[in-house]
C-alpha positions in Angstrom: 56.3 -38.1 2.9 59.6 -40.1 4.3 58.9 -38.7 7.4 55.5 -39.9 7.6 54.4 -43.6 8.7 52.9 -45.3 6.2 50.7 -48.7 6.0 51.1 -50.6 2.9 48.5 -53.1 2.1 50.2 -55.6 -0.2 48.1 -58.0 -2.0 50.4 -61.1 -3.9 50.7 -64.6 -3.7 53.8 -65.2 -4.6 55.7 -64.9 -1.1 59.8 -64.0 -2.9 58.3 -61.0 -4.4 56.9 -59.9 -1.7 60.5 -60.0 0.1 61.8 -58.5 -2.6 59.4 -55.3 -2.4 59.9 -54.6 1.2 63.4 -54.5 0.3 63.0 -52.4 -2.6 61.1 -50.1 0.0 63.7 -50.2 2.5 66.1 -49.1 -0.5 63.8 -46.6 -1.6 64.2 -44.1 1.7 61.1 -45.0 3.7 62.0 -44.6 7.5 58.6 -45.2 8.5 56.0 -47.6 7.1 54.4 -50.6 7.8 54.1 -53.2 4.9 51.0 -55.8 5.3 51.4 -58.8 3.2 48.0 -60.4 2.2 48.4 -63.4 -0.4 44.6 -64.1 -1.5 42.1 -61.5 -2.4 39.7 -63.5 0.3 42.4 -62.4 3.0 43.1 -58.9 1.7 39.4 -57.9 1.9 39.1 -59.1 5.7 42.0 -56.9 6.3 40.6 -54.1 4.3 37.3 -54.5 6.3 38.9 -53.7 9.8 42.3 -52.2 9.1 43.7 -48.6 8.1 45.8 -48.5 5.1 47.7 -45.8 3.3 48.3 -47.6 -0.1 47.3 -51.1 -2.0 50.1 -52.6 -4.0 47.6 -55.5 -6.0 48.6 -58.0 -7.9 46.0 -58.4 -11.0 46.5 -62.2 -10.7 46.1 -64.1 -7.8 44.6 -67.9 -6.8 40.8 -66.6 -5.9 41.0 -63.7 -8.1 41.4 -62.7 -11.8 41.7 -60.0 -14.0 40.0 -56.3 -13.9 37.7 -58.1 -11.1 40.5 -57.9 -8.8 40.7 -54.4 -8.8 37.1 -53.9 -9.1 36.7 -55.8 -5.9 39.2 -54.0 -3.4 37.4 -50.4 -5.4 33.9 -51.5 -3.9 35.5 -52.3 -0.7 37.7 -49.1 0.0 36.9 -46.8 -2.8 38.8 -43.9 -1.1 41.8 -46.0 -1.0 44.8 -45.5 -3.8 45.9 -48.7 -5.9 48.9 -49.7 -7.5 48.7 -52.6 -10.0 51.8 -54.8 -9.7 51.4 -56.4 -13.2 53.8 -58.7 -15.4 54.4 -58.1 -19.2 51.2 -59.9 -20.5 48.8 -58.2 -18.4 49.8 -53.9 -19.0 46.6 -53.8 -21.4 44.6 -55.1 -18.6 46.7 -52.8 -16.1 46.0 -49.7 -18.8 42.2 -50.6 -18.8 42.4 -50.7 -14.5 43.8 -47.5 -14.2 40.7 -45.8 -16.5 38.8 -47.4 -13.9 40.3 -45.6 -11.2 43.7 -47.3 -10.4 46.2 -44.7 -9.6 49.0 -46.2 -11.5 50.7 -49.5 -12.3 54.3 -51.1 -12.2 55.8 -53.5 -14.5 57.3 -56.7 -12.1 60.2 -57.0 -13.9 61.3 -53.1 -14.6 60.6 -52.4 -11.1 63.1 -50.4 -8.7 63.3 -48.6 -5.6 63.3 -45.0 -7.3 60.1 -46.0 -9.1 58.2 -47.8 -6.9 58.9 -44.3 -4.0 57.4 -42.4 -7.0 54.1 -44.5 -7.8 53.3 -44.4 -4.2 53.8 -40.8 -4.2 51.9 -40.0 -6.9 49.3 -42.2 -5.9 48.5 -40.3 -2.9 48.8 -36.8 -4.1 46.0 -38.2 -7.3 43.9 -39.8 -5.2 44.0 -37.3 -2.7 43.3 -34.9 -5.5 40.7 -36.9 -7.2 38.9 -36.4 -3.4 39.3 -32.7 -3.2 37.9 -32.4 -6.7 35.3 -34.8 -6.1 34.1 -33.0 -2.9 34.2 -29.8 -4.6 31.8 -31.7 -7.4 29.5 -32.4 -5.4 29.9 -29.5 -3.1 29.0 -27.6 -5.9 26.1 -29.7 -6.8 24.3 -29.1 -3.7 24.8 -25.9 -3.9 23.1 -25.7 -7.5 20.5 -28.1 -6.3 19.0 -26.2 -3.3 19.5 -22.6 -3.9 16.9 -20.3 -5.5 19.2 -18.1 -7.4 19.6 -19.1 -11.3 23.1 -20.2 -11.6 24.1 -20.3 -15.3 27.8 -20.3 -17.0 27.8 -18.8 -20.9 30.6 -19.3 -23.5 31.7 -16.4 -25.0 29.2 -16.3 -28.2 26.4 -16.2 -24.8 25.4 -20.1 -25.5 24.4 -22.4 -22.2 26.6 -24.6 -21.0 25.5 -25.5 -17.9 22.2 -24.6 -16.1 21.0 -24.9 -12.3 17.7 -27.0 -11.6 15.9 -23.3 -10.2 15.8 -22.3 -14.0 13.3 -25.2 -14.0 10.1 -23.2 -13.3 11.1 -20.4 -15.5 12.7 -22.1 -18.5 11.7 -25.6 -18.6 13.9 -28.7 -18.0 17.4 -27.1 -17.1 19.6 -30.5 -18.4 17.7 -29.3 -22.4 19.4 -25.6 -21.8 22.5 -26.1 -22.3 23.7 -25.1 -25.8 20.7 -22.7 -26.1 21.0 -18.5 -26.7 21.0 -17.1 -23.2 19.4 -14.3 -25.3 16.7 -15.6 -26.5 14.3 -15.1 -23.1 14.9 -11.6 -22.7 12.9 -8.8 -23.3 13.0 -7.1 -26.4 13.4 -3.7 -25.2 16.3 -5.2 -22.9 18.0 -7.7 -25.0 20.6 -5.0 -26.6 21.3 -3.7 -23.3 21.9 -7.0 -21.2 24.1 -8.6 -24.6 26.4 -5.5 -24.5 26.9 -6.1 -20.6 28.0 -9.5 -21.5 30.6 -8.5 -24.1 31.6 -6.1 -21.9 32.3 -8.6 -19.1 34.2 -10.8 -22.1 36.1 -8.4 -23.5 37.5 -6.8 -19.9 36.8 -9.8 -17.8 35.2 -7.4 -14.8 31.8 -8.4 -13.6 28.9 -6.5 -14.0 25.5 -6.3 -12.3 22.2 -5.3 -13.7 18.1 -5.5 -14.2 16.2 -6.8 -17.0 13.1 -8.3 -17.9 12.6 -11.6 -19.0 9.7 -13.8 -20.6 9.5 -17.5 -19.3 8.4 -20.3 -21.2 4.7 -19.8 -20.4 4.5 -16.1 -21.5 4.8 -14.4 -18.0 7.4 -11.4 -17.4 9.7 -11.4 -14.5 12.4 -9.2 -13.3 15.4 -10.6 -13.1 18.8 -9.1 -11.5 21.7 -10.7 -12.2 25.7 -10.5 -11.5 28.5 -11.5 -14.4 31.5 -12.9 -13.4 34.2 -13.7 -16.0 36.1 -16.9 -15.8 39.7 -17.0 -17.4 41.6 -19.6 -19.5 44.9 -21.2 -18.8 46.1 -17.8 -20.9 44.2 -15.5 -18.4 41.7 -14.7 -21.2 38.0 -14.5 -20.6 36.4 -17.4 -21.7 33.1 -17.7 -19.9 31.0 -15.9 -17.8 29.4 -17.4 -14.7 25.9 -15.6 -14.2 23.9 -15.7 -10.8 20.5 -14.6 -11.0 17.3 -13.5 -9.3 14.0 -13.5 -9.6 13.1 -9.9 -7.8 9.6 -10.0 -9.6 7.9 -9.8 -6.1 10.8 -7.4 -4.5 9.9 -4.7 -6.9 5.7 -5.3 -6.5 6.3 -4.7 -3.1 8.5 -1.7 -3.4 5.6 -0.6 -5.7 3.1 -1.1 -3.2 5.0 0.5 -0.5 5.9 4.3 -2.7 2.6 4.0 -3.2 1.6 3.9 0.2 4.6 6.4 1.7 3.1 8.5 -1.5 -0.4 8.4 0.0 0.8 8.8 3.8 3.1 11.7 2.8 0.2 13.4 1.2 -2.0 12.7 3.9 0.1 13.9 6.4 0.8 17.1 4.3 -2.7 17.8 4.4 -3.3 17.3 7.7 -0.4 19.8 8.8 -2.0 22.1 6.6 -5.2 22.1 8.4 -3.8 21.4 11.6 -1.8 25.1 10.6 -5.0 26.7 9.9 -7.0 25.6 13.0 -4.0 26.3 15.6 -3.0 29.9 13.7 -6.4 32.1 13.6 -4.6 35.1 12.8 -3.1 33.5 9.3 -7.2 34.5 8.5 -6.3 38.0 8.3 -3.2 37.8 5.8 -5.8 35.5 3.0 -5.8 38.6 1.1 -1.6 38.3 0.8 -1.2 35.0 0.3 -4.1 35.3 -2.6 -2.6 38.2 -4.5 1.1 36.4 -3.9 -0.7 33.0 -5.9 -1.8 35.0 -8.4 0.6 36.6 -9.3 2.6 33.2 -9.4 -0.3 31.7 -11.3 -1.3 34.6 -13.3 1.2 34.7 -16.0 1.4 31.3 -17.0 -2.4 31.0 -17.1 -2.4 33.4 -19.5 -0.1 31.9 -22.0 -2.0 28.5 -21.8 -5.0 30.8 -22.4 -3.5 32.2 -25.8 -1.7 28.6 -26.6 -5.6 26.9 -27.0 -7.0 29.7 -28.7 -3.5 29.7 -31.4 -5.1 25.3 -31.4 -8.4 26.4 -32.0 -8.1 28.3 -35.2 -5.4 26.2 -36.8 -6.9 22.6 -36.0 -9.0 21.2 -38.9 -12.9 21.8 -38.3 -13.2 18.2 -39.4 -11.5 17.0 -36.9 -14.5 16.9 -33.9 -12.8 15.1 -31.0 -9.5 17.8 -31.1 -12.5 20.6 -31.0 -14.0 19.3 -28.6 -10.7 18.4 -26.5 -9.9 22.1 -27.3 -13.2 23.5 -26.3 -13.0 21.4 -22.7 -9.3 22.5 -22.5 -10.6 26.4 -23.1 -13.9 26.2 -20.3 -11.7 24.6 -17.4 -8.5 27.5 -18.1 -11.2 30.6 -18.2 -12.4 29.0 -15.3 -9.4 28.8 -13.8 -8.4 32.3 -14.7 -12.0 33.7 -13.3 -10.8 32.4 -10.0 -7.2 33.9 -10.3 -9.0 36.9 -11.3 -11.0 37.2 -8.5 -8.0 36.6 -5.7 -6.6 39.1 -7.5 -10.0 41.6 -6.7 -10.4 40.1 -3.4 -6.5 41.2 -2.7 -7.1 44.9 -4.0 -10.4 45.0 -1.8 -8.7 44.5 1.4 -6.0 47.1 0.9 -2.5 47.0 2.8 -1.5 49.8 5.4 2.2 50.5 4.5 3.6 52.8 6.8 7.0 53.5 8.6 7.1 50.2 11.2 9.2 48.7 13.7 10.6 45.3 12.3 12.1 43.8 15.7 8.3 44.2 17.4 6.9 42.0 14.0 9.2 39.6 14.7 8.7 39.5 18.3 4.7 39.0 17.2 5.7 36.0 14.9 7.7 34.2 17.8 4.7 34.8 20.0 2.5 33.6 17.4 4.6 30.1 16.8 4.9 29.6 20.8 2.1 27.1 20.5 4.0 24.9 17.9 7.7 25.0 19.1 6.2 22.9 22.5 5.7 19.6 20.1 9.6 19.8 19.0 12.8 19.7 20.4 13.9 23.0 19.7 15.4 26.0 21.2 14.6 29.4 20.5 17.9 31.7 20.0 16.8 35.6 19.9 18.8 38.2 19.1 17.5 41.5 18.2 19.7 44.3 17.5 18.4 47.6 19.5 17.5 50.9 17.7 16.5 49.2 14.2 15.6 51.7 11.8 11.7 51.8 10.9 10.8 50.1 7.6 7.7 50.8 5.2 6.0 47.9 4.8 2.3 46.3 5.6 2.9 45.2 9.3 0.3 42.4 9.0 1.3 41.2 5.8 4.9 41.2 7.4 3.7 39.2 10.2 2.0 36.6 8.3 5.6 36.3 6.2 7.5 35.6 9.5 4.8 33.3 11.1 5.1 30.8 7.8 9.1 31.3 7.9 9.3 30.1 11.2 6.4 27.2 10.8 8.4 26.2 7.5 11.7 25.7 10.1 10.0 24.5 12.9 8.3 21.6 10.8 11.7 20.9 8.8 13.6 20.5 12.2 11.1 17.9 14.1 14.3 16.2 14.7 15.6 19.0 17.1 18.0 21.8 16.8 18.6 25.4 17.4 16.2 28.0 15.8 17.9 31.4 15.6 16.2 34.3 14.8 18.0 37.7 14.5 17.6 41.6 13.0 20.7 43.9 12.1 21.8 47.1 10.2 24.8 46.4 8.5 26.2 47.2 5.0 25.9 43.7 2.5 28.7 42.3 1.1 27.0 41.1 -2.4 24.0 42.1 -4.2 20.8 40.8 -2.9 17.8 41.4 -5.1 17.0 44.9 -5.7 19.8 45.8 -3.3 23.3 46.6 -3.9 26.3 45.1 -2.6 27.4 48.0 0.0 24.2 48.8 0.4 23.3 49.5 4.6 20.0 47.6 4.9 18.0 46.2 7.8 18.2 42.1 8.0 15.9 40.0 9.4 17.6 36.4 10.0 16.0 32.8 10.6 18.8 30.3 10.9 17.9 26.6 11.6 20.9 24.5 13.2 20.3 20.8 13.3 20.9 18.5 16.1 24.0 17.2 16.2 22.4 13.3 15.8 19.5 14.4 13.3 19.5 13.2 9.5 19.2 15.8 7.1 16.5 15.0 5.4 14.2 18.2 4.8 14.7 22.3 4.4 18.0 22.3 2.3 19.0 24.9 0.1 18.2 23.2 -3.1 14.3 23.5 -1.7 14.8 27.0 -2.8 17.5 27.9 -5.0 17.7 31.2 -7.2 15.4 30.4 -9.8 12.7 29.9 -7.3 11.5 26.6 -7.5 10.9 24.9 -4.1 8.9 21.9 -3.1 5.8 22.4 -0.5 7.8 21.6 2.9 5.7 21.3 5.8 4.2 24.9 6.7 1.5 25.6 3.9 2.8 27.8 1.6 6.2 27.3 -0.3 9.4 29.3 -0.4 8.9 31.1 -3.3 5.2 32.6 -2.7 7.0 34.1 0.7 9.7 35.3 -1.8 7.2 36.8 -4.2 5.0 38.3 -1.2 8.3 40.3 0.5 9.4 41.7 -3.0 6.0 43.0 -3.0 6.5 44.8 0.0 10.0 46.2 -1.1 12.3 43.5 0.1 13.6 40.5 -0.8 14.8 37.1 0.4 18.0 35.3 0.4 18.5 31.6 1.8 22.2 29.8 2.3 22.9 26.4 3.1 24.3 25.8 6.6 27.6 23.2 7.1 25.6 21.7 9.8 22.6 20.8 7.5 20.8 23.8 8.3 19.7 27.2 6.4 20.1 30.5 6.5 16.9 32.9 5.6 18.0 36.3 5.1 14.9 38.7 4.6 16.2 42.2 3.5 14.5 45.6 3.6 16.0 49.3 2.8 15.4 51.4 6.2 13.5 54.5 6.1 16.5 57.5 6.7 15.7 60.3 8.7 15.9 63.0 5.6 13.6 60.7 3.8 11.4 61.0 6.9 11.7 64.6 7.2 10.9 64.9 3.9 7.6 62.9 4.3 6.5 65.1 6.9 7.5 68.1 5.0 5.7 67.2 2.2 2.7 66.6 4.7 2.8 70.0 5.7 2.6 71.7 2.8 
């Protein structure tokens, strides 16, 4: 500050103190400053009107002006401005009562020296300019509350109001009546427990927390609220209040509603229309309905059957008197034997159209799948990888029913990739490494391999492993029928199915079968001999 010019404005009539106080200011270790002598308040305010000042030194008492009304006059006209009452003995009261006005500070005539009069102009500045930051910051602050949406609230620590925003007005009433209210109180029942242990939480660690609840306005409606906790901390760096900023997401979640509902629909629609789209492009799926039939049954077939036997276990042991659970029961009973009439007759329709298992040659099925699938790979990104071992031992199986395995294997890839990638398909004899199924780890086999590698760019977002993990449960990707009715239909046949998750985001489809072995095969036609 010594280094830095400053004005002085200095208001007194009598013209010896005035020479005394620049001297006391010379004394005092100002280099720099500029002292303005005005004697009459008339005179002072004219120079307060078009001058720059840094600091008033006012004398309470002078010929045009009296009293507190002194200060109160040079206040209205620079109210930015630091004072410092110059006062004698009789008039500290009135000095006192100045500086609760807004005086900075005040000096006693006759006590006054250089070291004291460098501090009260010091510490006039640094308050007032402090008072300013503070007041800025005030009102700063109550802009802010004023004009944003978000419900700005601050909660002692036994979750009472203290201070409100005017947005609470629409959902609680008139915010200035809130404050010493429960915070509680508004809040759903079934979330009240919740959102108060989230609070102690935030005052007992002082961490912020954010979270969803329901609350009930003044007029009865529900809204959803979100809002974030923020601790604030004492002088003793303890939690004392929390600062809560809300918002009213009531709409935000309607609309997320709305739109699930809507992907929901769209998702479903478009899984129906790639199912028909499947079934008017493939004409040859036609002649594997007897397969995919007796694979559904037998998926449906035993569970049927224990919702069969759980009604009729209802039907004996509910009262007779009680007519609506009969006749629940009885509806429950008519729709499940109709349901199992229908699994039945898949199940006759399968045996009708009998399989032809015989010794076949699984690198030409394959080749007839990829044939069959040509028609869908020119709608996707995708390139076709082939690699089929020569000289693969025959296998016994139902080449059509076979096919039809491959075909939906390859859809179910094809459909998972639209993104682009690599579809590799490959056959093999080699020995495996772990058990697969029915198969034994060492066991030589003949493999049948459907690899999807993802695009480097594409999002992973359909065909993982978990679609199909061991216990069999898969969701209905794109393709018609799911994972584990393909599963079901090749252990039918003798082999079985093992799928891997790729690093790349891909899968691995392993479809195993035990190769027929020449002294099997000689035995065969041996046996047909005789």
């Amino acid at each position: 500050m010594r280094d830095t010019r400053l004005k002085f404005l200095l208001v007194e009539d009598e013209s010896s103190y005035a020479v005394l106080l620049e001297e006391l200011l010379r004394d005092s270790g100002f280099l720099q400053y500029e002292l303005v002598h005005a004697k009459r308040m008339s005179e002072a305010e004219e120079r307060l009107a078009g001058e720059h000042f840094d600091v008033v030194l006012l004398d309470l008492t002078l010929p045009d002006s009296h009293g507190l009304s002194t200060y109160t006059r040079v206040k209205t006209l620079a109210p930015s401005l630091p004072v410092v009452l110059l006062t004698g003995n009789d008039d500290e009261k009135l000095a006192f009562q100045a500086v609760r006005e807004g005086a900075q500070d005040y000096l006693v005539k006759g006590q006054l020296d250089g070291k004291m009069l460098l501090r009260a102009i010091r510490y006039a500045i640094e308050r007032k300019r402090a008072e300013e930051e503070l007041r800025e910051s005030e009102e700063f602050f109550r802009l802010i509350s004023e004009n944003v949406t978000d419900l700005i609230a601050v909660i002692d620590r036994d979750g009472k109001r203290l201070y409100c925003s005017p947005s609470y007005k629409p959902l609680l009433g008139d915010p200035t009546k809130l404050p010493g209210t429960d915070s509680f109180e508004e809040i759903h029942p079934e979330d009240h427990a919740r959102v108060r242990q989230i609070f102690q939480g935030a005052i007992r660690s002082g961490v912020g927390q954010r979270t969803e609840y329901r609350l009930i306005t003044r007029s009865g409606r529900l809204r959803h609220i979100e809002s974030q906790l923020s601790a604030i901390r004492d002088a003793a760096g303890k939690p004392s209040k929390v600062v809560v900023v809300s918002r009213d997401i009531t709409e935000r979640k309607e609309a997320v509603g709305v739109l699930r509902q809507a992907l929901s629909d769209l998702k479903a629609s478009h899984e129906q229309l790639q199912a028909t789209q499947l079934q008017l492009i493939q004409s040859e799926r036609l002649e594997a309905v007897s397969t995919f039939a007796s694979g559904v049954a037998h998926e449906v077939k035993n569970p049927l059957q224990t919702v069969i036997l759980g009604i009729d276990y209802l039907s004996h042991h509910f009262p007779a008197t009680n007519a609506e659970a009969t006749m629940v029961l009885s509806e429950m009973g008519g729709a499940v034997q109709r349901a199992d009439a229908i699994i039945r007759g898949l199940l006759e329709f399968s045996i009708q159209n009998k399989r032809e298992v015989k010794e076949e040659d699984l690198n030409a099925i394959v080749e007839h799948a990829l044939r069959a699938v040509e028609h869908e790979l020119i709608d996707y990104p995708i390139r076709v990888i082939k690699q089929l071992a020569p000289d693969v031992p025959l296998v016994r199986l139902d080449a059509r029913t076979m096919k039809h395995v491959f075909i939906n294997l390859l859809l179910y890839c094809i459909r998972a990739m639209a993104e682009g990638g690599e579809l590799a398909v490959r056959t093999s004899v080699q020995p495996l490494s772990e058990k697969v199924g029915q198969f034994k780890a060492g066991e030589t086999v003949v493999i049948a391999e459907v690899e999807t590698i993802r695009a480097a760019d594409s999002e992973s977002h359909a065909n993982s492993a978990s679609d199909s993990n061991a216990s069999g449960h898969s969701e209905n990707k794109p393709g018609g029928l799911g994972i584990n009715v393909l599963k079901k239909i090749v252990e039918l046949s003798g082999g079985a199915i093992s799928i891997a998750s790729q690093g790349d985001g891909g899968n691995r489809y392993a479809i195993t079968f035990k190769p027929q072995r020449e002294e099997e095969k000689h035995e065969k036609e041996d046996s047909g001999h005789r």
